[in-house]
C-alpha positions as CSV (number, residue, x, y, z in Angstrom):
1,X,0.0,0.0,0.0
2,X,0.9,3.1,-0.8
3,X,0.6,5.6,2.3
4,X,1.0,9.2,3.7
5,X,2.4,10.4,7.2
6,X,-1.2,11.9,8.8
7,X,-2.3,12.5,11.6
8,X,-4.7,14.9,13.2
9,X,-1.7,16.6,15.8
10,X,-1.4,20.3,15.4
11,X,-5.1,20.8,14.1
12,X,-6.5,23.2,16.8
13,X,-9.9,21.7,18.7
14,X,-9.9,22.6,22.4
15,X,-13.6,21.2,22.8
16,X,-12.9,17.6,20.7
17,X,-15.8,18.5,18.7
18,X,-14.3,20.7,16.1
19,X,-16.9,19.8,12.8
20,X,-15.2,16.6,11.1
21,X,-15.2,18.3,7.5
22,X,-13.5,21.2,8.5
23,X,-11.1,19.6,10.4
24,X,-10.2,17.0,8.4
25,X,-9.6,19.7,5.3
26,X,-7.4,21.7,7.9
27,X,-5.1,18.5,8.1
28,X,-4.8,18.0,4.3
29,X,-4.0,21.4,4.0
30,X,-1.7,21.0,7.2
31,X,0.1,17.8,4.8
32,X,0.3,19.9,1.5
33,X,2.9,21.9,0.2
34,X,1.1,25.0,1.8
35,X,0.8,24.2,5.4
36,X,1.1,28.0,6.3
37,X,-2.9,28.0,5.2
38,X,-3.7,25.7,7.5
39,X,-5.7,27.2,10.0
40,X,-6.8,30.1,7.5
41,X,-8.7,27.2,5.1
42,X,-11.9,27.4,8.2
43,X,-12.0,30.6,7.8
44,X,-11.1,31.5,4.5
45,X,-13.9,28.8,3.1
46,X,-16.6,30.3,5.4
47,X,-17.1,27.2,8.2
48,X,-15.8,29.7,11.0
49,X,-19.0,31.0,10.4
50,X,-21.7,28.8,9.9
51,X,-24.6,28.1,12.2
52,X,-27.1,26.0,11.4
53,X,-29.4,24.1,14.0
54,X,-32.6,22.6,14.4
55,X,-36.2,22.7,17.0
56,X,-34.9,18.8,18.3
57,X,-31.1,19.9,18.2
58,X,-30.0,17.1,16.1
59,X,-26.5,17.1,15.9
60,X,-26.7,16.1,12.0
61,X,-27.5,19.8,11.6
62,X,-24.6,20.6,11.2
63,X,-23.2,18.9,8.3
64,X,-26.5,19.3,6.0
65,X,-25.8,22.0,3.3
66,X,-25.5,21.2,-0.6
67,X,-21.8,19.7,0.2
68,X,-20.9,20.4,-4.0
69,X,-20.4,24.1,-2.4
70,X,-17.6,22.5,-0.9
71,X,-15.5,23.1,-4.0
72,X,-16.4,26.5,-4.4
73,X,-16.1,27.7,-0.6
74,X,-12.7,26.0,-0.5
75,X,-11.1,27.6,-3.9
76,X,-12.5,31.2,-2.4
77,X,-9.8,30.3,0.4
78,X,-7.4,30.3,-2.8
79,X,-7.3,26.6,-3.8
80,X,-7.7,24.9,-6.8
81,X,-9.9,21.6,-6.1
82,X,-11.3,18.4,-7.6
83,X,-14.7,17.2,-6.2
84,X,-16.9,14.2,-7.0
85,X,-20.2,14.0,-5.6
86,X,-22.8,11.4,-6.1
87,X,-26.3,11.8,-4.1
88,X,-29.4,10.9,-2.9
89,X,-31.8,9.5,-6.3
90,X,-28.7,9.4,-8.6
91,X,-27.8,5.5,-7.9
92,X,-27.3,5.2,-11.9
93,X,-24.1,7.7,-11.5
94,X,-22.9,5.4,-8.2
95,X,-20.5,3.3,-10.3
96,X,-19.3,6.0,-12.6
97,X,-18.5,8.3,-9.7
98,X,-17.2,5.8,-7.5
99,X,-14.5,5.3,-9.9
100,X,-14.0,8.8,-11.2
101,X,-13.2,9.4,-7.1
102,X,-10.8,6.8,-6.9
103,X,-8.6,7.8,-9.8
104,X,-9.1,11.2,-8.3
105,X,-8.2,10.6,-5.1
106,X,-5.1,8.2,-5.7
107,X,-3.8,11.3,-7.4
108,X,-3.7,13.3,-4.4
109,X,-2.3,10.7,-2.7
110,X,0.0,10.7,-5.4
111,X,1.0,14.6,-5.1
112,X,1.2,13.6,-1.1
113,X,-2.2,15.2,-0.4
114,X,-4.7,13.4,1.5
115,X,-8.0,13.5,0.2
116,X,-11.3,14.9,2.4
117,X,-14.3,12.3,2.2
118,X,-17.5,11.6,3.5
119,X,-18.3,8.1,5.5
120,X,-15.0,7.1,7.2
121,X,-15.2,5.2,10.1
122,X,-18.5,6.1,11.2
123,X,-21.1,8.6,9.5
124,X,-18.3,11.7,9.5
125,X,-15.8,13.3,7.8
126,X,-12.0,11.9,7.6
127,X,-9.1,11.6,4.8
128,X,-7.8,8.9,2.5
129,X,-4.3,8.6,3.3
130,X,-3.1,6.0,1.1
131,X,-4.1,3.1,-1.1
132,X,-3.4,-0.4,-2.2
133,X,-4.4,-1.4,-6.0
134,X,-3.6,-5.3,-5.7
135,X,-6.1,-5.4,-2.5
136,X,-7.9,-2.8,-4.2
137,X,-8.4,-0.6,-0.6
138,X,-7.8,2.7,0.7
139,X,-6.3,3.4,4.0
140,X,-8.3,6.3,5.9
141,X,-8.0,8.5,9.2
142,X,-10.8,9.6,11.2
143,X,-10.7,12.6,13.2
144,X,-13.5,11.0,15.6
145,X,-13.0,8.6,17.4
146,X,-9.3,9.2,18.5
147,X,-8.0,9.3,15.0
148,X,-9.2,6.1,14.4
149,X,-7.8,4.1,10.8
150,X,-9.2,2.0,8.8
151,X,-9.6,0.5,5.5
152,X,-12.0,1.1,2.8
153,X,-12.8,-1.0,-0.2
154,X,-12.9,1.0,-3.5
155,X,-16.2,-0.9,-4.2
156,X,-17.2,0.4,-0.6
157,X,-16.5,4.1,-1.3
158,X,-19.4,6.4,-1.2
159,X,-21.6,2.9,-0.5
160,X,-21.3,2.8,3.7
161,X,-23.7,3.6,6.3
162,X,-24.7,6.2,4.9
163,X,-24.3,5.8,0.9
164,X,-23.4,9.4,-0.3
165,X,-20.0,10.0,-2.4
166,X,-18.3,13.0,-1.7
167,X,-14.7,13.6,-2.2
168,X,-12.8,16.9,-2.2
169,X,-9.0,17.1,-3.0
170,X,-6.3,20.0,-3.0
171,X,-4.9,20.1,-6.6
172,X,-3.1,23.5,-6.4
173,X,-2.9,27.1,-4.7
174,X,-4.3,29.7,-6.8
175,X,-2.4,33.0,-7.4
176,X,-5.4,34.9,-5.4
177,X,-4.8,37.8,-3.3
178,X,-4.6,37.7,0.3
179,X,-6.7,40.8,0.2
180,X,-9.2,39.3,-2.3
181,X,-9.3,35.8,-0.1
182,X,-10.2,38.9,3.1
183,X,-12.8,40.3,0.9
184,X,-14.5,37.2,0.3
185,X,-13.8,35.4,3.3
186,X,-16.0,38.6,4.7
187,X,-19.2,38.0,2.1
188,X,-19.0,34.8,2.5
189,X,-19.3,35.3,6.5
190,X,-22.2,37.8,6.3
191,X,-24.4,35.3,4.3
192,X,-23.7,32.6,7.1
193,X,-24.1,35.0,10.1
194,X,-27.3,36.3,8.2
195,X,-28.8,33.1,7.8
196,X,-28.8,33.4,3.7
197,X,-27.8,29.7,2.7
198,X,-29.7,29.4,-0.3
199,X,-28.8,25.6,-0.4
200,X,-30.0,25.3,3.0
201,X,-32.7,22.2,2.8
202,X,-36.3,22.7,4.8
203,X,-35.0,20.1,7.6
204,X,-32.8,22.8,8.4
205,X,-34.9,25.2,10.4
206,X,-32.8,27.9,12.3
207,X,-29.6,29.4,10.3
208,X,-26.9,32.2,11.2
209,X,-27.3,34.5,14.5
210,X,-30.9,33.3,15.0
211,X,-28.7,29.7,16.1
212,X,-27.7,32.0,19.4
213,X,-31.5,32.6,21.2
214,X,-32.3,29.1,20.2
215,X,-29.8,27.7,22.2
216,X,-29.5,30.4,25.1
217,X,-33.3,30.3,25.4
218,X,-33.0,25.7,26.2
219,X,-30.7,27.0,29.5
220,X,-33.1,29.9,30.3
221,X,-36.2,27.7,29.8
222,X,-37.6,26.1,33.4
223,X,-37.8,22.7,31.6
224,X,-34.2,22.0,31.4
225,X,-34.4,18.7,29.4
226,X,-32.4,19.8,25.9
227,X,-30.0,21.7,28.1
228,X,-29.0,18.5,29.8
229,X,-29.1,16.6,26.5
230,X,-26.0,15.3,24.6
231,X,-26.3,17.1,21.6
232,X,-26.8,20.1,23.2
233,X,-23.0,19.6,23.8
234,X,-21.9,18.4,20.5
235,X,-23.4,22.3,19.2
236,X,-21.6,23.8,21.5
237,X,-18.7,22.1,21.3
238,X,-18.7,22.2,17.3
239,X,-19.4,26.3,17.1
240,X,-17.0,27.2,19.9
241,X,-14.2,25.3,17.9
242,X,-15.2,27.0,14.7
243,X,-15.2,30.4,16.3
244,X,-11.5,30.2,17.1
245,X,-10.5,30.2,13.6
246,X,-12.4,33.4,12.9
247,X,-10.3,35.3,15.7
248,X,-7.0,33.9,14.3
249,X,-7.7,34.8,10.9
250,X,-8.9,38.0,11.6
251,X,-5.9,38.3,13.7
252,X,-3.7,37.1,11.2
253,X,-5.3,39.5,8.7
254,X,-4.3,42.9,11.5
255,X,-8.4,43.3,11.6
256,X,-7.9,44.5,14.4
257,X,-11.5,45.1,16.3
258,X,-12.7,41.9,14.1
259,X,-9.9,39.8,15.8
260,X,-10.6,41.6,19.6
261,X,-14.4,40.9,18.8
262,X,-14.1,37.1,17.7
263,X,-11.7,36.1,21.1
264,X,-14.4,37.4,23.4
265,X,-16.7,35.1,21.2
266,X,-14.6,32.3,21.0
267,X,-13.7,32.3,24.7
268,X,-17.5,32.7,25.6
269,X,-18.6,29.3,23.8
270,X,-15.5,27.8,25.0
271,X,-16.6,28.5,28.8
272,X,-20.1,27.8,28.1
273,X,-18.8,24.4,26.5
274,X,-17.0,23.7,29.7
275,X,-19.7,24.5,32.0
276,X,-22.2,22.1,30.0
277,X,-19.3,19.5,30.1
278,X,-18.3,19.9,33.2
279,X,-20.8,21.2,36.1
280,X,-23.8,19.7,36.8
281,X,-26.6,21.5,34.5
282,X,-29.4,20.3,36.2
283,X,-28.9,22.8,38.5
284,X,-30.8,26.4,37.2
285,X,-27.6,28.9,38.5
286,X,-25.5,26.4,35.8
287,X,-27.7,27.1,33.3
288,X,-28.2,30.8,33.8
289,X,-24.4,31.1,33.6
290,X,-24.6,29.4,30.6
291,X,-27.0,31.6,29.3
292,X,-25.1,34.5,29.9
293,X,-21.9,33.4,28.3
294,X,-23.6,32.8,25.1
295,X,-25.4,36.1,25.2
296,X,-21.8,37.9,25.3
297,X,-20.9,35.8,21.9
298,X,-23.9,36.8,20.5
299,X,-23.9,40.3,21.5
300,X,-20.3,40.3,20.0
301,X,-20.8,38.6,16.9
302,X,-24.0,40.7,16.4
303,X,-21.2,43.8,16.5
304,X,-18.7,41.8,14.2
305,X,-21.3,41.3,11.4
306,X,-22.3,44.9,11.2
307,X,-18.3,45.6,10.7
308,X,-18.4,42.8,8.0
309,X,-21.1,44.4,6.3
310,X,-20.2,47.9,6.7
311,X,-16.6,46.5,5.0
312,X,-18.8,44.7,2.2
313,X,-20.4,48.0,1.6
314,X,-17.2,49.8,1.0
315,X,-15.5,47.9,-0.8
């Protein structure tokens, strides 16, 4: 087999429940020949950003958009990208995908780049690291899981639990501006804080900002039952991660007030993630403190998307 020197080390996620896609594309960017982008890519492609939940808190939320905007949200963070995609109602494409996404993907592996795909391990994210023609397998990392590997059948590839193809691979950096990649990083951020996802499906009830009262109002309600609730963690844990690549990007780009205005917010979900983890939420003054953390992100990300737009409007 042929295989790449991966792992998930170095990839920021102080609440283990940074989203599997974008972490997994921060570690093939990490493993490229342009590892300087790799904490930019989360921002630069617009996931810092995005906020999407719904009435039961399912934690599947979170990874339901049209996933071909992969491609496009990535190259905005200045890469050049493959992408195969084969979906629900298309099982007459499966086998011509399936092996359009092998070739593609054994030339990444090829050019020493991991490739991002849907299903490895369990229902989430991961990479294909490397791959064996005789035994006709790839190997595969999972973020989840404690960076769990395993093998995947080529015949198995976009046919697992859940039998959706999606690949996405790094083919290139594009000779985009840094300032350009700012100025669209920053659209791309006001239509996720706004809630515009025009691919967002009807499951998919709450979007952008609006995410923030929806979950503050489950610790404020008397009834604490989705406070005390699993996935009530996984959201928070998931958005708080994201939120940190937004103040280091910012940072990185000397926005100044964007970078001051995306630590408070980071830090905010990152204590409300460890009081939900780690105190005992059935009790109401847990739950109020809570609360109030998460009204301080929003307050502050309600300030940072009337800079972005103010900035969109200028430019």
């Amino acid at each position: 087999m042929k295989k790449l020197n991966v792992t998930f080390d170095g990839i920021h996620d102080d609440t283990g429940f940074l989203h599997s896609f974008a972490k997994s594309l921060a570690c093939a960017v990490q493993h490229s020949p342009w590892p300087e982008a790799t904490e930019d890519i989360i921002a630069t492609s617009g996931f810092a950003f995005r906020m999407w939940a719904r009435e039961d808190l399912c934690s599947s939320a979170t990874s339901i958009w049209d996933w071909g905007n992969k491609k496009p949200w990535v190259e905005s963070g200045g890469f050049a990208c493959g992408y195969v995609g084969r979906y629900w109602g298309q099982k007459k494409l499966e086998k011509e995908k399936r092996l359009e996404a092998i070739e593609m993907t054994k030339q990444s592996i090829d050019r020493g780049i991991p490739a991002v795909c849907w299903n490895v391990g369990i229902p989430e994210w991961g990479l294909l690291i490397g791959y064996d023609d005789k035994a006709k397998t790839f190997a595969a990392l999972s973020p989840c899981q404690g960076q769990k590997e395993c093998e995947i059948p080529y015949k198995k590839l976009g046919n697992g639990e859940l039998p959706i193809l999606s690949v996405l691979t790094l083919s290139g950096k594009s000779e985009k501006p840094r300032e350009d990649i700012l100025r669209d990083t920053m659209r791309l951020a006001v239509t996720h804080l706004e809630g515009n996802d025009r691919d967002a499906p009807g499951c998919i009830q709450i979007q952008g900002l609006a995410v923030y009262p929806a979950l503050t109002g489950r610790f404020e309600a008397d009834d604490p039952e989705f406070a005390l609730c699993w996935n009530m963690g996984y959201l928070l844990g998931t958005y708080g991660a994201l939120k940190y690549y937004a103040w280091k990007y910012f940072e990185k780009m000397g926005q100044v007030e964007l970078a001051s205005l995306y630590q408070v917010v980071y830090e905010a979900w990152i204590e409300a993630f460890r009081l939900k983890t780690n105190e005992d939420v059935g009790k109401s003054e847990v739950r109020r403190e809570i609360a109030v953390h998460l009204r301080e992100a929003w307050e502050k990300e309600q300030r940072a998307l009337a800079l972005l737009v103010k900035e969109n409007e200028n430019d």
